[in-house]
C-alpha positions in Angstrom: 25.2 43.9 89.6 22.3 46.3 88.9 19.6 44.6 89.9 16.9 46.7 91.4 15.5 43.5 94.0 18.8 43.1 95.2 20.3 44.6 98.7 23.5 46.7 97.4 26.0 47.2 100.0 29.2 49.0 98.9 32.4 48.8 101.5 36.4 49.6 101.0 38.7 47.0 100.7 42.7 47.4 102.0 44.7 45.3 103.7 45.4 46.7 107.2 41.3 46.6 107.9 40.6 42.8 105.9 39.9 41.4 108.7 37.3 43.6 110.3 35.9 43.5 106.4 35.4 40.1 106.6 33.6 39.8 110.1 31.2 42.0 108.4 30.1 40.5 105.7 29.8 37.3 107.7 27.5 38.8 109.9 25.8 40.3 107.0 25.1 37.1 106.0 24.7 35.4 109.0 21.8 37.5 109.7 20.0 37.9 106.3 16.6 36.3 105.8 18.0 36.1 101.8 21.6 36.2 102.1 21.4 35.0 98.4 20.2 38.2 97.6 23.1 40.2 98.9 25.3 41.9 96.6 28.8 43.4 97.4 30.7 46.3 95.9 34.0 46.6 97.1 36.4 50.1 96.8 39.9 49.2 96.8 42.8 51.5 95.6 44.2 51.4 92.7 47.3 50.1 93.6 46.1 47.3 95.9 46.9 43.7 95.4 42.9 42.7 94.2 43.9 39.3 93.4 44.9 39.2 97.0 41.5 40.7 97.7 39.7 38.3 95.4 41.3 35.0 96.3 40.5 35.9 100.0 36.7 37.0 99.8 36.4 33.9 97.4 37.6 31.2 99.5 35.9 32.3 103.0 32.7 33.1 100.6 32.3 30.6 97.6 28.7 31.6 96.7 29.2 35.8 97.2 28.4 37.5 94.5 30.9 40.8 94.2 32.7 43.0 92.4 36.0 45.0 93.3 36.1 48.6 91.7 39.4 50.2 91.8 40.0 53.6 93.2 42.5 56.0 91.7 43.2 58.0 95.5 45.4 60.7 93.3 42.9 63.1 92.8 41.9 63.4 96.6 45.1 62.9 98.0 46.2 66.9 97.2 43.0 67.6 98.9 43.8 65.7 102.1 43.9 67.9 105.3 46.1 66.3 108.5 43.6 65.5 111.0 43.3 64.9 115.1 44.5 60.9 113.8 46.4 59.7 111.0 44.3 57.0 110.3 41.5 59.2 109.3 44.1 61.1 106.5 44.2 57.2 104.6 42.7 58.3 101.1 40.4 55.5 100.8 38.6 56.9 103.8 37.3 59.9 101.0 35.9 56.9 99.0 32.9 57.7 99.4 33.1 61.2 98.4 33.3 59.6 94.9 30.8 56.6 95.1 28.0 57.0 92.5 30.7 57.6 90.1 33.1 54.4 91.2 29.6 52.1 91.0 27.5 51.7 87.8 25.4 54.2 86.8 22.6 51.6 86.4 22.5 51.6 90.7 20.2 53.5 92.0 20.5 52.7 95.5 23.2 51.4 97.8 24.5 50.9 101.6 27.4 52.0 102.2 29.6 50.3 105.8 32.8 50.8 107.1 34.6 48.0 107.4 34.7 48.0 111.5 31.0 46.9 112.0 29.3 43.9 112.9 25.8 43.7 111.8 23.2 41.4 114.0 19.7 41.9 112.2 18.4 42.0 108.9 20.7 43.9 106.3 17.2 44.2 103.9 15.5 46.1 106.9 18.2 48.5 106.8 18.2 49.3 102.7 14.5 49.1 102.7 15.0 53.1 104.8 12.6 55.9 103.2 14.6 58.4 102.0 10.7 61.1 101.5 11.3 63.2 98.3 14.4 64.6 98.1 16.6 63.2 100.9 19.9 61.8 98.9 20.6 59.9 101.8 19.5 58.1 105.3 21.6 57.7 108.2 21.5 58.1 112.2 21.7 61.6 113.6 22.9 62.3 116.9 21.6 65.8 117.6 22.7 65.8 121.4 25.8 66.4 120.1 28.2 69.9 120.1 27.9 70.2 116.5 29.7 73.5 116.6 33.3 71.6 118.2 33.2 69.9 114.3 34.4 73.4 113.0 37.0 75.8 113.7 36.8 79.7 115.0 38.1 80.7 111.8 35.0 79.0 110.1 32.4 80.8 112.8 33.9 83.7 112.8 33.3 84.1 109.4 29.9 85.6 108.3 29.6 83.9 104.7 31.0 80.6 105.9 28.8 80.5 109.5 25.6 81.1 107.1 26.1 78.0 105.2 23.7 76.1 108.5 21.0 78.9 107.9 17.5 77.7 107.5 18.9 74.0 108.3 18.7 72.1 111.6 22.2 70.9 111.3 22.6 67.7 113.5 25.8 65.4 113.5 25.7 62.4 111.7 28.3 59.3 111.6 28.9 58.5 107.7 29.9 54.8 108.3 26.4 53.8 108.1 24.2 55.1 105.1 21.9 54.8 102.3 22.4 56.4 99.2 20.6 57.1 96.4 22.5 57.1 94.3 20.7 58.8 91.1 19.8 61.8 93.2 23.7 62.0 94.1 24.9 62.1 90.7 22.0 64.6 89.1 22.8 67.1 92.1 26.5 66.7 91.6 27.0 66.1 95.4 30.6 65.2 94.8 31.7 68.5 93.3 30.2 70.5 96.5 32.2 68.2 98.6 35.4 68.7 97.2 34.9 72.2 97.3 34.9 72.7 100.7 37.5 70.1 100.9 39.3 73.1 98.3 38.6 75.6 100.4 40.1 73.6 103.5 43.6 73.5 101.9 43.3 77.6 101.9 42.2 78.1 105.4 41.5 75.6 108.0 37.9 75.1 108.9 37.4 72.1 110.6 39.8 68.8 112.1 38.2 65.7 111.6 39.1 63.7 108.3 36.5 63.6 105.7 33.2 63.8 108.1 33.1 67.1 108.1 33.0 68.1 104.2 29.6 65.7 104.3 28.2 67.8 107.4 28.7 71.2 105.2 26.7 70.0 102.2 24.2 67.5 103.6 23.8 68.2 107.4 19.7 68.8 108.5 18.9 67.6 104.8 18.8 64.0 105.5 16.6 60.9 106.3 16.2 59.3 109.4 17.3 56.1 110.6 17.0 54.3 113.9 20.2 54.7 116.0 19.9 51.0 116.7 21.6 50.7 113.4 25.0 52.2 114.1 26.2 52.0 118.1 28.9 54.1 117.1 32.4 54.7 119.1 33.0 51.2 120.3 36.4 51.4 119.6 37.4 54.7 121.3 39.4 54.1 124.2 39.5 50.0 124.3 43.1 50.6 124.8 42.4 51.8 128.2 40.1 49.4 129.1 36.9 51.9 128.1 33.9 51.8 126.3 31.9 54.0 125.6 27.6 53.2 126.9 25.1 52.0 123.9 22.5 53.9 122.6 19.3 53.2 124.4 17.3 50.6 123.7 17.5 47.8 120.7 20.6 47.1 118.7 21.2 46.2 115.4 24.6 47.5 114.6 27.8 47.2 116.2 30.3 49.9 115.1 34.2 50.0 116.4 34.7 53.6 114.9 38.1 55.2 117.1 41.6 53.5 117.2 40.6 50.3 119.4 39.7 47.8 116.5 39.1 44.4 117.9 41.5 42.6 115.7 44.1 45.4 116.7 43.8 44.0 120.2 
């Protein structure tokens, strides 16, 4: 599992959101020019059934080479902050907060996916992202949008707290799609600075939006590019009402149902 050649890709496991893991990994596969050289981390919590999880991935995948790491949510759950949608307050959403310490320390590099994606090119192309010198990770920015609407009044109203974008071009970023170096993580102890804003967010409300916006404090304007083909984002927003919201412009290599219309909910 620590093979350098190898395409990484790291995704949470639970029960409610199997299915939409499964259609991605198919399409993972189905797309890869090496699928044989695919290998999957899965985060599940603690307390799942990961026999269940096992016997499942097994059967609809004989030859997938995995591993299931188990995710002790205690910790985070006391840090947990209600948000605009309960589904975004699950713990294993914050998963990823924790990742180069839940994977080997041998990986050095990994894709992370949510589990409501569908992937219809080349997985390798993806991984294969420059991250320059210092980025810790790649993923699509979208810097059209309000990036200020992410944060409260208390947190621009206050000096200290409003200077923490200074010097950076602070763009939003979706963190369903990303790769990680992982080394560079762990050496600048990326985890710690999230959960201290995530600390901070417990004594006075700063922003409203699950566990995005803790990653926009520390790493916003300091990433790599990617594409935006590689995560249409918001495809699930308001299927429920028979909307959807327009693609990106131009190519597409990633599908990505993030709001509360998942197609298997339907």
């Amino acid at each position: 599992m620590c093979c350098d050649q190898a395409v990484h890709v790291a995704m949470t496991l639970d029960t409610a959101y199997l299915r939409g893991s499964m259609a991605a990994i198919l399409s993972i596969l189905q797309h890869s020019s090496c699928p044989q050289n695919i290998l999957f981390h899965f985060i599940a919590s603690a307390t799942a059934n990961h026999h269940h999880f096992r016997y499942t991935i097994s059967r609809a995948f004989p030859a997938l080479v995995f591993q299931i790491y188990p995710y002790d949510s205690k910790a985070v759950s006391g840090l947990i902050s209600t948000s605009i949608r309960s589904a975004l307050d699950c713990p294993l959403n914050y998963a990823r907060n924790y990742l180069p310490n839940l994977l080997p320390p041998c990986l050095r590099r990994v894709v992370y996916l949510d589990s409501d994606l569908v992937l219809v090119d080349d997985m390798a192309k993806l991984a294969a992202t420059p991250l320059g010198d210092s980025s810790v990770f790649a993923a699509p920015e979208y810097c059209n949008a309000n990036f200020t609407s992410y944060f409260t009044p208390t947190f621009w109203s206050n000096p200290t707290l409003s200077l923490t974008f200074s010097g950076r071009k602070a763009c939003y970023f979706n963190t369903g799609v990303m790769v990680i170096d992982l080394q560079r993580w762990r050496a600048g102890d990326y985890t710690t600075k999230i959960v201290e804003w995530m600390e901070l967010q417990k004594r006075m409300r700063i922003y409203e939006l699950g566990s995005l916006p803790p990653f926009l404090l520390v790493f916003a304007g300091n990433i790599a590019p990617v594409d935006h083909r590689w995560n249409q984002h918001g495809l699930g927003g308001d299927n429920y009402r028979g909307l959807c919201r327009d693609l990106h412009p131009g190519p597409t290599s990633l599908l990505h149902c993030s709001g509360k219309g998942k197609p298997w909910a339907r």
